[in-house]
N, C-alpha and C positions, 0 to 999 in steps of 0.2 A: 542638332541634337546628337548627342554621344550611342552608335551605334554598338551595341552589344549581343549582337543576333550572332557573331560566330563565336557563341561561349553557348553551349548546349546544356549550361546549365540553367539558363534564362527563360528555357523554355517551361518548366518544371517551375521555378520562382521568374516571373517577367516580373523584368527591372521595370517598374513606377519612374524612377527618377534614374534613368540609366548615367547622368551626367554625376552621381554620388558614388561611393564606394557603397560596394555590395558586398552585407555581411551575412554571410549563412551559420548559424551557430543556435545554442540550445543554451540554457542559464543554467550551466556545470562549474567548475571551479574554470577549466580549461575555456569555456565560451564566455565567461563574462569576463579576463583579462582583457580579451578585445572590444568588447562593449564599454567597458571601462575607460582603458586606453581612447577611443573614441571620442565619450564624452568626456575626459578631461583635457583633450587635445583642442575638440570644438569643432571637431570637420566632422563635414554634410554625409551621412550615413543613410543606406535603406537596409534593415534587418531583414531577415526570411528567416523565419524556425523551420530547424529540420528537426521532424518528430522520429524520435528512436522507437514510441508505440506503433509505427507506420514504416518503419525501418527505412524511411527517406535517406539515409545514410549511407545506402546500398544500392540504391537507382543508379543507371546511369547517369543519367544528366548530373549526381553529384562528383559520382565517382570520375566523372570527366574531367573536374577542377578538384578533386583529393582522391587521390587513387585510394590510400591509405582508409578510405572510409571512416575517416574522423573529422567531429567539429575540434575549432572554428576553421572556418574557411573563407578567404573575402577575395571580390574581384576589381581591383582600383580601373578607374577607365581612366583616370590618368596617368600612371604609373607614378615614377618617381621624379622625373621631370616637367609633373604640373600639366597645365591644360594641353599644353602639346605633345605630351609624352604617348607612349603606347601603353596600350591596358596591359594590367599586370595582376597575375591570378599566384597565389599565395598559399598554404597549407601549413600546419604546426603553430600552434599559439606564440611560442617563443620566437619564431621566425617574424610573425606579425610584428608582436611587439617594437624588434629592435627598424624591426623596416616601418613602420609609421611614427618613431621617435625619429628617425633619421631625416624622416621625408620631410618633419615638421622642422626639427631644431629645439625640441624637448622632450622632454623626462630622460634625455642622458646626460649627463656630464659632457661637455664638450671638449676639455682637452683629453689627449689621448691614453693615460694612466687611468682618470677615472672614469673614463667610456668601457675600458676592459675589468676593470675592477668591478660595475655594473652587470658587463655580462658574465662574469663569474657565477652573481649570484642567481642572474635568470637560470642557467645553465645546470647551476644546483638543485635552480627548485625543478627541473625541468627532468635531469637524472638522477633526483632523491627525493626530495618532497610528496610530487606529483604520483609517484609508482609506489614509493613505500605508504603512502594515507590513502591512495586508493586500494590498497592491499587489506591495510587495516579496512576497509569500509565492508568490502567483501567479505570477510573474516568475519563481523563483528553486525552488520546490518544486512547482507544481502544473501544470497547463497548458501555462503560459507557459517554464514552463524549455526544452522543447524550441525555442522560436524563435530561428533564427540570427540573428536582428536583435536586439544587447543593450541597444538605447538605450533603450527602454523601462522595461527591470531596471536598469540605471545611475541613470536619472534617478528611479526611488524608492528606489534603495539610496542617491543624494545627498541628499534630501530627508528620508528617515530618520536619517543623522547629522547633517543639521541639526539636527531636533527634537530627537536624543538629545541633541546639544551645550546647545542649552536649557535642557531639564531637570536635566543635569549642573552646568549654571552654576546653576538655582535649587537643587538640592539643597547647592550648599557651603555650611557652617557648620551648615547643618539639618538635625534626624532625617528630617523628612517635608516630603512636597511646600509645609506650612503653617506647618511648625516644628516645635514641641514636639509640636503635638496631631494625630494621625492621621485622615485625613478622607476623605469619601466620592471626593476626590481621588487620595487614591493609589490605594484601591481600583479607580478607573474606567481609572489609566495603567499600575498595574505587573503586571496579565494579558497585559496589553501586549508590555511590552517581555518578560517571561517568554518568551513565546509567539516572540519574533520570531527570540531567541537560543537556544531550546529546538526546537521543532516544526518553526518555521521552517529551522534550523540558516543563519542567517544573519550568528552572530557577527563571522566574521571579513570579510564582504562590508562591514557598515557599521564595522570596526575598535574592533568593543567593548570591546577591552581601553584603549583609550586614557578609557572614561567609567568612571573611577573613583568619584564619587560616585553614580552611578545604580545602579554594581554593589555599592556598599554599604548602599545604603537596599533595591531589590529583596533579600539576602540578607535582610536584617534583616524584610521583607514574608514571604517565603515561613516563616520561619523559627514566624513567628504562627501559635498552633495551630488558632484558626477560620480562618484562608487554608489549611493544611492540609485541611481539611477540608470547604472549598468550593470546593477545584481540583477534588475529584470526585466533585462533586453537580451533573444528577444520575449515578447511577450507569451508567454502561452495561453496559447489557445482562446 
């Protein structure tokens, strides 16, 4: 059996199935790309919620495998060369992504144009998407909604329909952010935009209905029954 006693974060979450990848994460836009990813891949996974009401995010034992004190965070005990490899501990969603698309031999494009074309768009949602919708959320649901001063909320609820225009304009004529083939790409955008038009309830602030291609390819995303199934993993509570 797959020894995981020198990862101290195990002590705090003890691996059940220490021979599976260990996913530490919360069912955020950012924590269910990996959940996601996961179950559309098919590999053997054990979840652990880390509760932000418990500030488990800030223990050591996490902050040992993410300094950073951010979900998701996962620890493969086989790394990337399979059962005889060495465990390998992980941090940043986008990072996940392209390292468990690589380990398997999908959701990238294999030759090397559309492997980078791919991660262009992770990388977008990762330094635009992700910071500008969560801007807006703060702005508009959390926090920030009580402040009388709305320039703040304005100018990420403007920068948000930029992006969405964006991506509106690459999704014409295309199923998926890459075309035909479904990629670690949508995965990493359309928690995303769920999230901004769901939780957020921000629809109508960035004028959603006017992106008609984004709201065709997200139904077509949620509608996948491992995205089902990685919107609520891990479980709470």
């Amino acid at each position: 059996m797959t020894d995981l006693s020198a990862f101290a974060i195990t002590r705090k979450w003890p691996a059940r199935h220490p021979d599976r990848i260990q996913l530490y994460s919360l069912p955020t836009p950012n924590g269910v790309k990996v959940s996601i990813a996961l179950e559309e891949l098919g590999l053997p996974y054990e979840p652990h919620l880390v509760s932000f009401e418990t500030n488990d995010q800030t223990t050591p034992e996490f902050l040992s495998l993410n300094p950073n004190n951010k979900i998701p965070a996962i620890l493969d005990p086989n790394g990337p060369n399979g059962p005889d490899g060495q465990p390998l501990a992980l941090f940043e969603s986008g990072a996940i992504l392209v390292y468990l698309a690589s380990k398997t031999g999908h959701l990238l494009p294999q030759d090397t144009a559309g492997r980078y074309e791919t991660l262009q768009w992770v990388m977008w949602q990762m330094g635009g998407v992700g910071p500008m919708f969560g801007q807006l959320g703060f702005f508009h649901k959390f926090a920030g909604k009580g402040y009388e001063d709305k320039r703040p909320r304005d100018r990420y609820v403007a920068e948000s329909k930029r992006l969405l225009k964006v991506l509106d304009e690459r999704l014409a004529g295309r199923h998926w952010v890459m075309g035909d083939q479904y990629t670690v790409a949508d995965i990493a955008i359309l928690p995303w935009v769920r999230n901004l038009v769901g939780f957020y309830g921000a629809g109508d602030l960035v004028e959603f209905d006017q992106f008609k291609e984004v709201q065709r390819v997200l139904a077509a995303f949620v509608a996948r029954p491992a995205v089902a199934r990685g919107l609520a993993i891990p479980a709470r509570g």
